[in-house]
Each structure stands twice: as C-alpha cells, then as structure tokens.
C-alpha positions as a Python dict, from the first residue, in 0.01 Angstrom:
ca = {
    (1, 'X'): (0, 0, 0),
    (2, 'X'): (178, 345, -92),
    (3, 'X'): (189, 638, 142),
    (4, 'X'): (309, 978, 109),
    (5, 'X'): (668, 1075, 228),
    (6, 'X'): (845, 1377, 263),
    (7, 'X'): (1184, 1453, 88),
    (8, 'X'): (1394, 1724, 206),
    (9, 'X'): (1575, 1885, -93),
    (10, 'X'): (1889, 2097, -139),
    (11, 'X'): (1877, 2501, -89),
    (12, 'X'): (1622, 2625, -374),
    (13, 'X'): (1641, 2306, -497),
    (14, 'X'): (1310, 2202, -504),
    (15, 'X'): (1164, 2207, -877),
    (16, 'X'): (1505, 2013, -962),
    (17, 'X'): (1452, 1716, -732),
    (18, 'X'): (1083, 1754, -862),
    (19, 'X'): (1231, 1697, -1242),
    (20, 'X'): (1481, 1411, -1098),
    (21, 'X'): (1249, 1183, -924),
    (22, 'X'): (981, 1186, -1195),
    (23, 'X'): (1220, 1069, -1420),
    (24, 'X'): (1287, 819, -1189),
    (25, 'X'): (896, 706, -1189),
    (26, 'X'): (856, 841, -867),
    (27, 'X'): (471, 1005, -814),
    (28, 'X'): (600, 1367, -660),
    (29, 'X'): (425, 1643, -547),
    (30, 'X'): (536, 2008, -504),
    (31, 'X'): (254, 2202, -378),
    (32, 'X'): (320, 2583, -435),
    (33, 'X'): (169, 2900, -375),
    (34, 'X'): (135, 3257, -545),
    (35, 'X'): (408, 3544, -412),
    (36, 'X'): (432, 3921, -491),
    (37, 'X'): (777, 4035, -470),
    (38, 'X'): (986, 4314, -529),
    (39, 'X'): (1248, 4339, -753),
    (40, 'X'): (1406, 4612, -869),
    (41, 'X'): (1159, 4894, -805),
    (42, 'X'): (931, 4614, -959),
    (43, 'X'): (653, 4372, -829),
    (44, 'X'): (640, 4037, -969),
    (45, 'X'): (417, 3787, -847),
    (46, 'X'): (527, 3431, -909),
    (47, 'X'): (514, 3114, -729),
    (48, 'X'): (702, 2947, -423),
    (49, 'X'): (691, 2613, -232),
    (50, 'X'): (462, 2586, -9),
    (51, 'X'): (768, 2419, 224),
    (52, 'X'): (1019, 2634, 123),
    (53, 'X'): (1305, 2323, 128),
    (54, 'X'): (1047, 1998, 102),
    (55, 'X'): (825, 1801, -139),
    (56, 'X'): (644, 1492, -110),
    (57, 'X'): (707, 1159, -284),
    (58, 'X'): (421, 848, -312),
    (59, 'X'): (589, 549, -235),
    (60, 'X'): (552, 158, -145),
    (61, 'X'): (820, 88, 37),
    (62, 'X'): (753, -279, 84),
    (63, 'X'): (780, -301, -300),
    (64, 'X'): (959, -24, -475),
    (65, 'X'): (1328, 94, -384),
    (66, 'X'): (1301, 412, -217),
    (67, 'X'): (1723, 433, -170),
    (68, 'X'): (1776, 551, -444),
    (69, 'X'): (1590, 902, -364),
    (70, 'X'): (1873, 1035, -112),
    (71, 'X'): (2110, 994, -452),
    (72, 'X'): (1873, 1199, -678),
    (73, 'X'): (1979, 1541, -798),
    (74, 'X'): (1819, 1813, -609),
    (75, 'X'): (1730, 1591, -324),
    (76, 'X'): (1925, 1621, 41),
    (77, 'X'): (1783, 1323, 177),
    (78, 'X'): (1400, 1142, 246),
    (79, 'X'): (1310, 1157, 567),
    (80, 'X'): (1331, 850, 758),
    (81, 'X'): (1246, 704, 1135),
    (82, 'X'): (1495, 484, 1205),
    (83, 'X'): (1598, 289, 908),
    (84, 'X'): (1297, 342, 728),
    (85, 'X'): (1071, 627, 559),
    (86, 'X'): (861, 815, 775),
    (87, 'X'): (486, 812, 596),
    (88, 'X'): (292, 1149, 642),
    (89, 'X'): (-52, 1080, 796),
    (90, 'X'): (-373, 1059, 546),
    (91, 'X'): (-512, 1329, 746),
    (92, 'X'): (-256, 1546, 676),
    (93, 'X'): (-236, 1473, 318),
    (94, 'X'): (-594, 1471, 289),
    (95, 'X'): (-620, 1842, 395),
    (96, 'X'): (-306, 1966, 207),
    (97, 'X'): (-472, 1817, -106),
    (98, 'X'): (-824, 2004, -57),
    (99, 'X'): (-652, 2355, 10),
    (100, 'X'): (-482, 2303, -335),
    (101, 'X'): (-624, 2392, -617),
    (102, 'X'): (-607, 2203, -985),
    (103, 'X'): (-289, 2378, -1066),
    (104, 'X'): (-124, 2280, -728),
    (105, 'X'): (-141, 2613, -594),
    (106, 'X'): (-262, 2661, -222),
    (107, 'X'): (-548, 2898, -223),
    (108, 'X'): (-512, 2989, 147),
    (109, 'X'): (-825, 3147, 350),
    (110, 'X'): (-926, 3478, 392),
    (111, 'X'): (-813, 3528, 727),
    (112, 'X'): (-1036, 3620, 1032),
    (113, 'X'): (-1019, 3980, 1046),
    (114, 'X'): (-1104, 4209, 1369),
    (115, 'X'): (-1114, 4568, 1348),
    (116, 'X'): (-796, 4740, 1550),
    (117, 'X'): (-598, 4429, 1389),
    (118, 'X'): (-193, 4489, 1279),
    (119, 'X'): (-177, 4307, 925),
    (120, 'X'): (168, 4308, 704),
    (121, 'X'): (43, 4323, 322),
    (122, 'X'): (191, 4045, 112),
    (123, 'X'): (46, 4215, -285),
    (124, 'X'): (88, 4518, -467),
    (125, 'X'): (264, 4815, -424),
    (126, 'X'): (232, 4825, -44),
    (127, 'X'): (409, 4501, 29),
    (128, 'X'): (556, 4399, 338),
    (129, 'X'): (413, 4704, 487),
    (130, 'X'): (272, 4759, 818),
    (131, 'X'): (-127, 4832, 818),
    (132, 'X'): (-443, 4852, 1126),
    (133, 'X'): (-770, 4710, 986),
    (134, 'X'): (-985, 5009, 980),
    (135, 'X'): (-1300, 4815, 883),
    (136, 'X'): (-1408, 4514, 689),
    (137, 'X'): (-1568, 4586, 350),
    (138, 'X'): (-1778, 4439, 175),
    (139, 'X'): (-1694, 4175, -107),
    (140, 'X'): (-1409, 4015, 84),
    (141, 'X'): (-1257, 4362, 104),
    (142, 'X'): (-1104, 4546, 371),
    (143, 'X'): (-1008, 4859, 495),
    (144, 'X'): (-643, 4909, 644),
    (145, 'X'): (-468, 5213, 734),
    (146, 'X'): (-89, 5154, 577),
    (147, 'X'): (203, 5292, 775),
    (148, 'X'): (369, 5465, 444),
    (149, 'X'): (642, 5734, 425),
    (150, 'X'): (603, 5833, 808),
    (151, 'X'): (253, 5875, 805),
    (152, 'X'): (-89, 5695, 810),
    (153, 'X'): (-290, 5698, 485),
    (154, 'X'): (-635, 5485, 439),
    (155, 'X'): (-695, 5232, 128),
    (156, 'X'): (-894, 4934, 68),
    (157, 'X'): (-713, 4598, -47),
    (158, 'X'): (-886, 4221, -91),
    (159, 'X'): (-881, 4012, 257),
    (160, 'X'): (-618, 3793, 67),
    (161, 'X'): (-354, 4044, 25),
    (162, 'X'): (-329, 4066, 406),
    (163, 'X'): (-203, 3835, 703),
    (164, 'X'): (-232, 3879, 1061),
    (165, 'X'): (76, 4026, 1232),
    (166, 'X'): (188, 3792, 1508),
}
C-alpha cells in the first residue's frame, strides 16, 4: 500500500529534485503558492513552495526501492524514522490536497479579520508594509490604514492580500 513521504531537498532546490524523481517514476508532489515580490523597483508575483526546502514523494516501500531518492539530484535526503521512511498521515495529506487547487497552488483562506488588527500586506505596491484594519468591506474587502512614508494613509485591499501580524 503506498503512502506519502516527505523529501527534504537541497537550498532552492526544489523544482530540480521535482524533475529528478519523476524521471525516476517516482509520483512527486510540489505544492506551491502565489508570491508578490519586489524586484528592482518592480513587483512580480510568481510562485514558491509551499515548504520552502520539502516536497512529497508516493511510495511503497515494501515493493519499490526508495534508496535511491537520497542519490537523486536536487534531493538532500527522504526523511526516515529509524531505518525506514517516515509516511505522512492521510489526514494530513488529505487536507493539504483540498486547500490546493487544480494547478497545485494553495489557495489559502481569507483570514479572520477584527477591526484594530496589525496586518503586514503580502500584494501590490504596499508590500511587506505595516497596516491597522480600519473596517471590513464588503466583497471580501477590507479597509487598512498603511504605515507609508512616516505617516498613516487609508486604502482598501482584498482580505487575501493581508495576514495577521503575530
């Protein structure tokens, strides 16, 4: 019976020990999700592992060889309890799986929102900046006033272009 396992991969390595083991005729997995970055003056928005530094591999290890793995290109090692492969529990893989959409990309929740709240913005212009929910809006919209060149100024982003400041 095959279970997921987890396979730690080399520094940025990830989409390469992807490549490797599929060649291999290994079932992988590399869920991702979207990023906004800046570059340059520039915001690109791209995509990023979901576990910056791990992917998953679908294995039976009572009947295929799972050795070979920690010599793949890319990969840093499979991830092991004792001498033998650690499986991830179906639970876990079960609600991984559902927060992924077709494409592999996570599609994480809007986030429960309070007025008085300290978000960072992860989108647009204003990213990584500081904001206070002001209010939330309606069509999964919210109000924030941004921290921006020493002052406070209002503006009104999507719930999913903020997080919750720890």
């Amino acid at each position: 019976m095959s279970s997921w396992y987890v396979v730690h991969a080399r520094p940025h390595q990830e989409q390469r020990a992807e490549v490797n083991l599929a060649r291999q005729g290994y079932r992988v997995w590399l869920p991702m999700m979207k990023r906004a970055r800046r570059r340059m003056k520039r915001f690109e928005s791209g995509r990023a592992p979901l576990f910056p530094g791990y992917l998953f591999v679908e294995l039976d290890v009572a009947r295929q060889p799972w050795r070979p793995i920690n010599g793949t290109f890319g990969v840093k090692r499979l991830l092991t309890d004792g001498p033998r492969p650690q499986a991830l529990p179906e639970e876990f893989v079960a609600a991984l799986r559902e927060a992924t959409g077709d494409d592999g990309v996570s599609t994480p929740a809007p986030p429960d929102l309070q007025p008085g709240d300290a978000v960072t913005i992860t989108t647009g212009p204003f990213v990584e900046c500081a904001a206070v929910v002001l209010r939330l809006a309606p069509r999964e919209r919210v109000e924030v006033l941004l921290d921006v060149l020493g002052g406070q100024v209002p503006a009104r982003l999507s719930r999913r272009s903020v997080i919750a400041t720890a």
